[in-house]
N, C-alpha and C positions, 0 to 999 in steps of 0.2 A: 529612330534618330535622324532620321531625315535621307538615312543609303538608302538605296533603289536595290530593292531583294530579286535575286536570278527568279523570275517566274516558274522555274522547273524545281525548285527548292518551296512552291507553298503547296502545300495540300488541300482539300475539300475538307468544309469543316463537316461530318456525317451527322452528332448529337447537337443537341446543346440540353444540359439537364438543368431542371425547374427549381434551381439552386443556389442562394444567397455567394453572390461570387468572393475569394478571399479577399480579404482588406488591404491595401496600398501597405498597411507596416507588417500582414503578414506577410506580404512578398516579396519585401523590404527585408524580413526577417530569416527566408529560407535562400534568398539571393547571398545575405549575408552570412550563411552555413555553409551553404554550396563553397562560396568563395573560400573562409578561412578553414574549412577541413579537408581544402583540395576533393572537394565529392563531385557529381554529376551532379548539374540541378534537377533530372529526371527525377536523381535518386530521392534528394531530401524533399521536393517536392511530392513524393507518394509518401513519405511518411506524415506529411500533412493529408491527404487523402487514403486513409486508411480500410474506410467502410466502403468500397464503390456503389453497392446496393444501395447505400444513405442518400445519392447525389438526387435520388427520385423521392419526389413529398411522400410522406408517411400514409396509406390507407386513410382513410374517414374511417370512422365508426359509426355502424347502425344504430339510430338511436329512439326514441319513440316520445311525442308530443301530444299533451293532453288535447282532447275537441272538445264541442260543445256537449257531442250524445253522451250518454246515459246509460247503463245496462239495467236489462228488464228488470233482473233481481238481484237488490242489493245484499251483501253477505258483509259482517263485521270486516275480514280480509279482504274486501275488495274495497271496502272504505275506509281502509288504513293504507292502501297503494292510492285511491283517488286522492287524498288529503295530503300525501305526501308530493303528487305527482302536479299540486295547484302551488307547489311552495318554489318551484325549479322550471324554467323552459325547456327545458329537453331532458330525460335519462336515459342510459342504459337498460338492457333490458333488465340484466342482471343485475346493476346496482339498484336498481330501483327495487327487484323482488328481497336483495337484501336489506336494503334499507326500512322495509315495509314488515321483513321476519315473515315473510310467507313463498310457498316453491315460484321457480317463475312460470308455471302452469295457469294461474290466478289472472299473470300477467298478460299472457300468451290468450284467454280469455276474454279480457276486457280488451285486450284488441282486437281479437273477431268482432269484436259486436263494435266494434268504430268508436271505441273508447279512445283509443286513442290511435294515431298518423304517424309513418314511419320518418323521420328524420335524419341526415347526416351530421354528426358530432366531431367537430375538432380531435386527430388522435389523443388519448392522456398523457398528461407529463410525464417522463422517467420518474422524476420524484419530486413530491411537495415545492412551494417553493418555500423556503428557511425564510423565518422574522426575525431581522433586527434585536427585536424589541420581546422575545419569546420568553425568555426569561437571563436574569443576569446573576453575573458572574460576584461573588462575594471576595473581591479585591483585598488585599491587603495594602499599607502605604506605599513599600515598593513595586507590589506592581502596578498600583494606580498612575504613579510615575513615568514607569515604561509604559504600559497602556497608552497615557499621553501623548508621549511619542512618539509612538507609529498612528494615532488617531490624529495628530498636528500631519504629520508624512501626509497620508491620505487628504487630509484636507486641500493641502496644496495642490496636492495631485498632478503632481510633478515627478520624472526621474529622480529616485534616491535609493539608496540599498541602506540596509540596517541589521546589524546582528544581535540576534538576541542573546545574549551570553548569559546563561544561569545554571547552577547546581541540579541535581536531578532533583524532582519533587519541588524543584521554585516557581512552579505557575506559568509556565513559558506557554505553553498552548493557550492557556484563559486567556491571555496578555494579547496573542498574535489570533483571540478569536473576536475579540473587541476591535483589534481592525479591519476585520472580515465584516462584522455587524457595520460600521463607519462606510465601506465601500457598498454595503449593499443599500443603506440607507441612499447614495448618491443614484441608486439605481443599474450600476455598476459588475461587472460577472470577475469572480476571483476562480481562480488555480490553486489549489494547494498543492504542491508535491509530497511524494511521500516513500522512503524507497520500499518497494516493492512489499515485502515482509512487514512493515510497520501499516499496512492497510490494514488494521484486523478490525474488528468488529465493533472490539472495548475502544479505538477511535472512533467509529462511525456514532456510539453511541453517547459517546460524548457529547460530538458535534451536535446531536438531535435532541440533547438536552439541554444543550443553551439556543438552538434555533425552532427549536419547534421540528425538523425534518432532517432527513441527512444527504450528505452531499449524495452527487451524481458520481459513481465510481466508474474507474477507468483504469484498467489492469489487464495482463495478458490471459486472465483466467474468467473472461467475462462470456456471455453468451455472444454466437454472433447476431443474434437477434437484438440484444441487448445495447451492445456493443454501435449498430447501427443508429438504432433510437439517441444514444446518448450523441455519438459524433452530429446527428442532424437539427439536437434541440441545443446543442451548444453553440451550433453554427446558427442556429434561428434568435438566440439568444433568450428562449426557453428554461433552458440550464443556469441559475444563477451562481451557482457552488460547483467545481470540480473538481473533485480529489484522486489523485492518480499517480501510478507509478512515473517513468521519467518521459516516455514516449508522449503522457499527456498534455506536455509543454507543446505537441504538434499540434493542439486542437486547434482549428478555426476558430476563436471565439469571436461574438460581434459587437463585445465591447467588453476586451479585456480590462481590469482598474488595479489590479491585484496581485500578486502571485509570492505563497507564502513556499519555499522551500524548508522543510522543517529534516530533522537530522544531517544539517545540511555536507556534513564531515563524509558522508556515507558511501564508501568504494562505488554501491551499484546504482549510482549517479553516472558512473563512466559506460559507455555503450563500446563495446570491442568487436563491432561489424559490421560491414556493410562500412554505415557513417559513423565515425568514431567521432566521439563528443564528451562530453562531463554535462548535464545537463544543469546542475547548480549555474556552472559558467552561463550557458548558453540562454538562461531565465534572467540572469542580470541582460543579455545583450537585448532579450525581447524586451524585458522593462523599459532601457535606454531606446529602443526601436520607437515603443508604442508609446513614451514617457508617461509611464507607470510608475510606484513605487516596489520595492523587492525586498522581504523581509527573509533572510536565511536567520536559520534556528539549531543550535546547537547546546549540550551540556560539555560539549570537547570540541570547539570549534578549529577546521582546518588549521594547517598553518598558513594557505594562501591567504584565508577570510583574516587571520588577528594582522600578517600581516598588509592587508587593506584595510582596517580597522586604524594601527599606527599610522599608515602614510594618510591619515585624514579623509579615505575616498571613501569609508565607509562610515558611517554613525554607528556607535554601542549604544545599546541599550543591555543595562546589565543587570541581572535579579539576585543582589548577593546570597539568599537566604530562603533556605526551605519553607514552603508554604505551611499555615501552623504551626509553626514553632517545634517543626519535626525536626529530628536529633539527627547529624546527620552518622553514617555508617562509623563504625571502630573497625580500624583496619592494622592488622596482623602479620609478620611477615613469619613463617616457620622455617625455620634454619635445618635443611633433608640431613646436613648429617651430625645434629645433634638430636634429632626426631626424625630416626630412619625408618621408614616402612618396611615390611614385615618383609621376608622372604619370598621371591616373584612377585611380591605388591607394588602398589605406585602412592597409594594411599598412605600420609602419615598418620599416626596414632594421633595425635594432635586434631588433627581433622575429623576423624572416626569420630572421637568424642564429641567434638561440637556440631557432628551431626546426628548424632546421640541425643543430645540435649535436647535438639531442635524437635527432631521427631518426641521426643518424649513431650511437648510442651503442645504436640500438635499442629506444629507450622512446617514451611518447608524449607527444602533446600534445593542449591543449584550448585554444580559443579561444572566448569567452564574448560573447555581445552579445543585449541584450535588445529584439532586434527581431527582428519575423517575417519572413519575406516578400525579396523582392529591395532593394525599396526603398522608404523612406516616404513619397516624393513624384514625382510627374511631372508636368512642364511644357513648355510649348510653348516653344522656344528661338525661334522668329518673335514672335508674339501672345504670349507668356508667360501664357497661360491654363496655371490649376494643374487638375490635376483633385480634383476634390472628392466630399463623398459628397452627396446632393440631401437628405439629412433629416438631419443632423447637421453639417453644414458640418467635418467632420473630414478632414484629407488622407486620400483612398484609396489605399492601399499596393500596389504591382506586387507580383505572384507571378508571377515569371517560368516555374516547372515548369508552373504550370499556366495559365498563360498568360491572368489574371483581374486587375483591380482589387479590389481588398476593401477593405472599411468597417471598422475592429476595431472599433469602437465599436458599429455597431446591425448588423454583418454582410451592408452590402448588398452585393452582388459587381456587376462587369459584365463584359463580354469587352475583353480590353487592346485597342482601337484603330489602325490602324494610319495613322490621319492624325488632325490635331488635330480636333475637334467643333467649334470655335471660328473658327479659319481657312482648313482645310481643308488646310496643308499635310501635307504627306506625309516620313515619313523625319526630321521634326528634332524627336520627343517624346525628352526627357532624364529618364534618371533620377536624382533627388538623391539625395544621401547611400545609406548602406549599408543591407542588413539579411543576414540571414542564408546567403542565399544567391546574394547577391551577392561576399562574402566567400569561401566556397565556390568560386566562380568565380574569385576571384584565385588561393587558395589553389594553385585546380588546374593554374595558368598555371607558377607558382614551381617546386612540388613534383607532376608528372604522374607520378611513378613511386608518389606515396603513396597508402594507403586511407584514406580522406574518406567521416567518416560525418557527416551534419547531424540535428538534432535538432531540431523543435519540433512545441508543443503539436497545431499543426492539418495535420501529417503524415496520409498516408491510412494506414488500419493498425491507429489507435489506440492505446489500453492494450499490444495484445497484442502489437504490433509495435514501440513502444517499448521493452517489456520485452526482447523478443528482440535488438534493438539492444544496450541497456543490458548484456545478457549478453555480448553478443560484443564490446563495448569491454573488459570487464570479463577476458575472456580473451586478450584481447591481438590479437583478428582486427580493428582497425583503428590506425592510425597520427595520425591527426588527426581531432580530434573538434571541429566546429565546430555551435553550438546555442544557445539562448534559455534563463533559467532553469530551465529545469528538468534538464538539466546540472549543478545547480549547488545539488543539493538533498541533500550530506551521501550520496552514494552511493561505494562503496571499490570504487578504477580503481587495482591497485596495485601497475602498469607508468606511471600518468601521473605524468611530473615537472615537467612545463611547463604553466603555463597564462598565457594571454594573453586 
């Protein structure tokens, strides 16, 4: 800015890496984090720099080039690698010997004898790049409509936010993939968001069914190998699609046009460390930074988003009506004490039965409760000593699998006891009320011939064992699916008709 810096305040610069430097609106972008979350700009500037390994170009790959020689003796398999090998200027050792359906011994071969010259090859892409034009989406009126209007959005290619407001099963992703195909068509690299849990695979595949290939994923559960590659071909602008939990909003892109926030209502949008942020928020502020367009996506849209929808700052696009002429749910309300559940149960009879049905018809079910654990309190049925957690004064919740007290509030655990602390008796600590796998436990009294898969956040396994869950309800390898929100986050199970 034109002051005169204390010379004992600059340092020797020691690196400089071989590195596509950030863009004026990303630094425009984390300047303007830094400022309005009160953070260091240290801090928000390393979570744009995530890979440091990344900042150095990616290895060459060894690669091999036909010449003009000849080998003494031709063999069918060596003249299904030469034939292949005149159609391509450089291969792989190994794509070549696959390509060709023969060991790369064959390959390995015809190169001693100066068949072919060694080469260095460009690293390979993370992942294909997606077409436009791969295959399309069979619209219906209203959503050719909305479609429109975020493909007019894109066109302009201008700052604008837009919510997609529609029913579950209303086509909201075909809609907001048709602007994705618009921006790429421009040449253009988009963001998807996605919170964390909604990455699962039945999206990736979708995506790869209307683009030809699937995004470049960006998660905490990624390799750091992986991880690397993606952060350097995004920043290279390599990567034309990324879809990623919310940290992915940090990426260097080099020429962002895009950014769909999809579930956009979704708590684990909000980051509670270090830099606290809501990332939905902070992808409109990149949009308006880099003036982009920003489509957030919901079936239950914030109350922030309808009301910036109202005050005119946002455009609706609305999809009243389930895609094919799908029915939408019948919904039920059962009244616990004119259909009270059995004695120690939680289950109403009511329920039982039309989970009865369901299984008898061979489809599934899902029973939904937003508690962890066994149960959210224990008490001494002598002394009526509750147990508690000693720094938060919050009930500690039984986990019965694992045989622990837990704190969800500051996470302090202890080992379940087997007489009160308080009186000393033995044998009369009760559990109140339900949680998830206490349910579970009813569950498997009623129906012992079903597959009962339970679901929450603090499962041993994590992301990856989640996901593999999630896949196998999704294919039909369980019959009753009992779990805490996240069950319950907009994922297509499209064998479940029940849910409770």
């Amino acid at each position: 800015d034109g002051d005169p810096v204390d010379p004992k305040k600059l340092k020797a610069i020691t690196t400089v890496f071989d590195c596509p430097p950030l863009k004026d609106d990303m630094r425009a972008f984390l300047a303007w984090i830094a400022d309005y979350t009160l953070s260091p700009p240290g801090l928000v500037a390393r979570m744009a720099l995530r890979a440091p390994p990344a900042f150095d170009p990616e290895p060459m790959v060894e690669g091999l080039k036909l010449t003009e020689m000849r080998p003494e003796r031709m063999t069918p398999a060596r003249g299904r690698v030469i034939a292949l090998a005149e159609e391509a200027p450089a291969w792989t050792r190994s794509g070549l010997a696959h390509a060709a359906g023969v060991s790369s011994s064959v390959v390995d071969g015809l190169a001693a004898q100066g068949v072919f010259e060694p080469v260095f090859l460009s690293p390979p892409p993370v992942v294909a790049p997606p077409d436009p034009d791969f295959a399309h989406s069979a619209l219906e009126a209203d959503q050719m409509h909305a479609a429109d209007q975020l493909i007019s959005a894109v066109r302009a290619g201008h700052f604008g936010v837009s919510l997609i407001d529609g029913v579950t099963g209303s086509g909201k992703t075909e809609v907001y993939f048709e602007a994705i195909a618009e921006t790429l068509r421009q040449g253009k690299q988009v963001l998807i968001l996605l919170p964390e849990i909604a990455l699962t695979p039945a999206f990736l595949e979708r995506f790869q069914d209307r683009f030809g290939a699937k995004p470049a994923e960006w998660h905490s559960d990624l390799a750091p190998k992986t991880r690397e590659r993606v952060w350097r071909q995004v920043t290279e602008g390599r990567v034309h699609v990324a879809a990623g939990a919310r940290s992915a909003l940090f990426l260097p892109f080099e020429n962002l046009g895009l950014i769909i926030v999809d579930e956009e209502h979704d708590p684990a949008y909000k980051q509670e460390d270090r830099v606290f942020y809501n990332a939905r928020d902070m992808a409109v502020v990149r949009g308006r930074i880099g003036d982009f367009p920003v489509v957030l996506v919901s079936a239950t849209p914030s109350v922030e988003s309808r009301v910036n929808v109202e005050q005119g700052r946002y455009a609706k696009v609305h999809l009243p009506s389930r895609f094919g002429g799908a029915a939408l749910p019948d919904l039920h309300l059962i009244d616990m004490r004119r259909h009270p559940p059995a004695r120690g149960g939680f289950l109403s009879p009511v329920m039982i039965k039309g989970i009865q049905k369901t299984l008898e018809r061979g489809e599934q079910a899902l029973l939904f409760l937003n508690r962890r654990g066994y149960a959210p309190l224990t008490l001494c049925r002598v002394c009526g000593h509750r147990f508690q957690c000693p720094n938060c004064a919050a009930w500690l919740v039984e986990h019965r699998f694992r045989g622990i007290l837990q704190c969800h509030h500051c996470g302090h655990t202890e080992k379940s006891p087997e007489s009160c602390p308080e009186c000393g008796t033995f044998d009369h600590l009760a559990a109140c009320g339900p949680g998830v796998e206490r349910i579970a436990e009813e569950v498997e009294k009623i129906f012992p011939e079903s597959r009962i898969i339970v679901l929450s956040s603090d499962m041993a396994g994590g992301i990856k064992r989640l996901r593999l869950e999630l896949e196998a309800i999704a294919k039909g390898e369980a019959d009753i699916v009992i779990g805490t929100q996240l069950v319950a986050k907009g994922h297509n199970f499209p064998n479940m008709t029940l849910v409770g």
